[in-house]
C-alpha positions, -999 to 999 in steps of 0.1 A, spaced: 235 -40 -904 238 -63 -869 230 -29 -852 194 -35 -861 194 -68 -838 201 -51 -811 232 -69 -795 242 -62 -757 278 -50 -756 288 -83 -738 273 -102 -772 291 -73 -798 325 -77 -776 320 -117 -777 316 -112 -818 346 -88 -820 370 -113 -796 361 -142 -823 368 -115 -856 400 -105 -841 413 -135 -834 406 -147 -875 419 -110 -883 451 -116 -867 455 -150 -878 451 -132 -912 471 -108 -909 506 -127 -892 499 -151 -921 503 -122 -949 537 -117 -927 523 -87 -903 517 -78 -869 484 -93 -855 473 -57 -838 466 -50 -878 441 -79 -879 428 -67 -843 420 -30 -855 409 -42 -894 383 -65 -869 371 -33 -849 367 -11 -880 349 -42 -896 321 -43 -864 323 -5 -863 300 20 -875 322 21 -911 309 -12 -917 285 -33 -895 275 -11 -865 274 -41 -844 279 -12 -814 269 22 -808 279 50 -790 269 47 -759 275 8 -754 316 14 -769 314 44 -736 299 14 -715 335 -4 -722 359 20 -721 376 4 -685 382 -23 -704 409 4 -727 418 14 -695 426 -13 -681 441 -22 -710 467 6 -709 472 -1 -671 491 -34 -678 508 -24 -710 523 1 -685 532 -24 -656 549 -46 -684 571 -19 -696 581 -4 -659 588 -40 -652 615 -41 -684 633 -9 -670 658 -24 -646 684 2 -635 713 -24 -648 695 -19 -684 695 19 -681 727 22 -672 741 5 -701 723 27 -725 738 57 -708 730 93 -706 719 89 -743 688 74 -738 677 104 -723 688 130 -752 663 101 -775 637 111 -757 641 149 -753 652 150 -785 621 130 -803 592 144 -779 609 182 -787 614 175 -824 572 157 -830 566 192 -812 584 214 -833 574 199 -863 536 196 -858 539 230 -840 558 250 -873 538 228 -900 502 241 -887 515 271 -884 523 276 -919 492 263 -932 467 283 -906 488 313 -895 469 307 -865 502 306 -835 477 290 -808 463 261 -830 497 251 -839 511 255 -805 483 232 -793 487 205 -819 526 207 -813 518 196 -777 499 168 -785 524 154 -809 551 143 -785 521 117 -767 523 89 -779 501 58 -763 527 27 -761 501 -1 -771 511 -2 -808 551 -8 -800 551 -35 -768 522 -55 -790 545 -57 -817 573 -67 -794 556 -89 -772 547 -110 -806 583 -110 -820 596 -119 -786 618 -93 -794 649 -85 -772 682 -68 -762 697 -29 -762 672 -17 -789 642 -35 -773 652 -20 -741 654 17 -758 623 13 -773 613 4 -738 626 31 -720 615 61 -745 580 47 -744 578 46 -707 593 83 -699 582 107 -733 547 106 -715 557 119 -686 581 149 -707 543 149 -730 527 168 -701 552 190 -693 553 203 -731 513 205 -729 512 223 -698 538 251 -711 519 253 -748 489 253 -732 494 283 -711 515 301 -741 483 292 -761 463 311 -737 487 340 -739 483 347 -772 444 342 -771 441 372 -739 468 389 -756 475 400 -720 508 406 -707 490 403 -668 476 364 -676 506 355 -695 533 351 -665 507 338 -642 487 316 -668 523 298 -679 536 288 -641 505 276 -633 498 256 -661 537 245 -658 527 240 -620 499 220 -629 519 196 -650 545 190 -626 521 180 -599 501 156 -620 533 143 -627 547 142 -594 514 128 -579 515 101 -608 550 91 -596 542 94 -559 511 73 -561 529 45 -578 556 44 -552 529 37 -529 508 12 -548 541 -6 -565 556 -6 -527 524 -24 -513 524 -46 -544 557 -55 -537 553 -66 -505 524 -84 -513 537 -106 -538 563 -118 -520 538 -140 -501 522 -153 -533 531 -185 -543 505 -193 -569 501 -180 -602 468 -178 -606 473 -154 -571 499 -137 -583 479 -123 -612 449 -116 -586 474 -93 -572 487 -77 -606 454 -69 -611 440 -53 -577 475 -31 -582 467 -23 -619 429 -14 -611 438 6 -581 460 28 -603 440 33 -630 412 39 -609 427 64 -590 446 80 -618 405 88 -633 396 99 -599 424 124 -595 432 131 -629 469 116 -633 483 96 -657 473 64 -650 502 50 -677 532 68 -652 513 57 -621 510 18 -633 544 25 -649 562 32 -616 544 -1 -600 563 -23 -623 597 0 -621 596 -3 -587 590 -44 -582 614 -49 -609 639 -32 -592 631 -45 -559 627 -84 -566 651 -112 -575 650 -122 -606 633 -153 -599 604 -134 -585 603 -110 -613 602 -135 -637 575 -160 -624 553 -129 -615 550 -114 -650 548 -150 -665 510 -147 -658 501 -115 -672 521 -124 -704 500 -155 -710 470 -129 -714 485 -102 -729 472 -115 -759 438 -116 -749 444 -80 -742 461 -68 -771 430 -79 -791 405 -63 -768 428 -29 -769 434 -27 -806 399 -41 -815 378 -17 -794 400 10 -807 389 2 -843 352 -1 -834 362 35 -820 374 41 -859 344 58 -885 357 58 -914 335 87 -932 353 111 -904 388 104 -925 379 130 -951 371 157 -927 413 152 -912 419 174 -948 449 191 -951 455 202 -919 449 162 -905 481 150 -932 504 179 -923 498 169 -884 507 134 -891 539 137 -917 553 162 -895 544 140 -865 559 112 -883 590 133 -894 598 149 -862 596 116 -836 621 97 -863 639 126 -871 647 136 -831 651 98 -822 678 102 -851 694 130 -839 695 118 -801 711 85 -808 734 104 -831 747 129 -808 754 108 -778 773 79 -805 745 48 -791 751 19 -810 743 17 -848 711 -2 -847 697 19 -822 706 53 -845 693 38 -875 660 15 -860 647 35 -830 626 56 -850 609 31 -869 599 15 -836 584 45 -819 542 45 -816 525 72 -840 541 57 -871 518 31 -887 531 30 -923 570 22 -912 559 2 -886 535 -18 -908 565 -15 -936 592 -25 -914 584 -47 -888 563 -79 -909 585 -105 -902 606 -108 -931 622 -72 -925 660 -67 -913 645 -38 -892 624 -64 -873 657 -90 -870 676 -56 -852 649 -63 -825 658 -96 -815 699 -90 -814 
């Protein structure tokens, strides 16, 4: 065990940089995504395996997730120009009511009949629609994947988080309902909790206005690119660090930072701006994915049981189901009805099965 010589966190994060990058080379050379060889590396360093961390050091680097997350977010608010959106249409938006409803449903209705207990289910229903977007822009990013499916995929990445908390805050307070089994807390308890939702959204989405404004306007006087990533990053750490401090969601807040300067930048500017960030995103893709699998025990798996598969085949289910049945309804173009849901985050075994480089779902991406 490395645990017993005592490593410093900078040390076990220097070791876990170095077995990522072999893990990934690994893994794109067996003809899949490198974020498998990134999280095989953190569950090989992690207390499954080596212990090269413990608990406390891994809480010691949790910014660096954060952080993380922060530009993930900017890069997809800067892929959602309101040109793109407009081409997919009014359907883009049934995908992702449709998906985040449908995970919720699913999860929600499969607990239920295995407990019988209404507020367990209705709290695992609400975190089924969340889904964290790492997983899907790492794999795109690699692939260099683009056009209308890679902007859908996009798109219902960016916005289901913000619809996530809104579904939350109502089963949340429904939850509650059915715990008090009071009909005085139950019409109070559920517009407050709705309440609560909306603001942390609205305060998200207010807050980057502000910050993606000021970033704006900053960047237009930046000529350098080493300068221009200074400024990324004072925009990205002032979100995320306020979004802890206040309690938002620092993915909609970073989010909106990007939508905004995409949408109010030429092209030009747009493009040599982000150019700097994407030389690094790989640096932070194995960080991310690698510090998540050192997060990973293994032994825990077991103790998931029954109630841990039913969550995630009716998680899995209900997002590709509801992407289905969104893309369907509104007639969006074929690959986006029949490839969406394989792309969407919370579904490792299609993802890993459909997207290694050989598969015609990954050659969808890139047309």
């Amino acid at each position: 065990m490395l645990a017993n010589l005592h490593l410093s966190s900078i040390t076990g994060l220097g070791l876990l940089l170095l077995c990522g990058y072999f893990c990934g080379q690994l893994a794109r050379y067996l003809k899949l995504p490198a974020l498998i060889g990134y999280l095989a590396a953190g569950v090989l360093l992690g207390p499954s395996i080596l212990d090269v961390l413990n608990e406390n050091q891994l809480h010691h680097l949790e910014f660096i997730t954060s952080l993380s997350l922060g530009c993930i977010a900017f890069i997809i608010g800067s892929e959602l120009h309101l040109a793109s959106l407009k081409k997919l249409g009014r359907g883009i938006v049934v995908v992702i009511l449709a998906e985040s409803l449908m995970a919720f449903v699913m999860v929600a209705g499969g607990v239920f009949l295995l407990t019988r207990n209404l507020s367990m289910a209705l709290l695992f229903g609400a975190m089924a629609p969340a889904s964290a977007p790492a997983g899907t822009v790492a794999v795109i990013q690699e692939y260099k994947a683009k056009g209308t499916l890679t902007k859908a995929l996009y798109t219902v990445v960016g916005f289901d988080d913000g619809l996530a908390v809104i579904i939350f805050g109502f089963a949340l307070a429904a939850a509650k309902v059915f715990l008090a089994a009071s009909s005085d807390f139950s019409s109070s308890a559920i517009l407050f909790e709705l309440w609560q939702s909306l603001c942390e959204i609205g305060f998200s989405l207010g807050l980057g206005t502000l910050i993606g404004g000021a970033f704006s306007l900053i960047i237009r006087q930046t000529a350098q690119a080493a300068d221009k990533l200074i400024i990324i990053f004072w925009a990205i750490l002032i979100a995320v660090g306020l979004a802890d401090r206040w309690h938002l969601s620092p993915i909609l807040i970073c989010m909106t930072v990007g939508f905004l300067f995409v949408n109010v930048s030429e092209t030009h500017l747009t493009r040599d701006t982000r150019a700097p960030l994407q030389q690094i995103m790989g640096l932070i893709f194995v960080l991310f994915f690698g510090l998540a699998g050192l997060h990973l025990d293994l032994a825990l798996l077991p103790d998931l049981g029954i109630l841990g598969l039913v969550y995630i085949a009716a998680r899995v289910i209900g997002k590709f189901t509801g992407a289905w049945l969104g893309a369907s309804c509104c007639k969006m173009e074929e690959k986006i009805r029949r490839y969406l849901g394989f792309g969407r985050p919370g579904l490792p075994l299609a993802w890993l099965c459909w997207f290694s480089r050989n598969s015609a779902r990954f050659q969808a991406l890139r047309c």
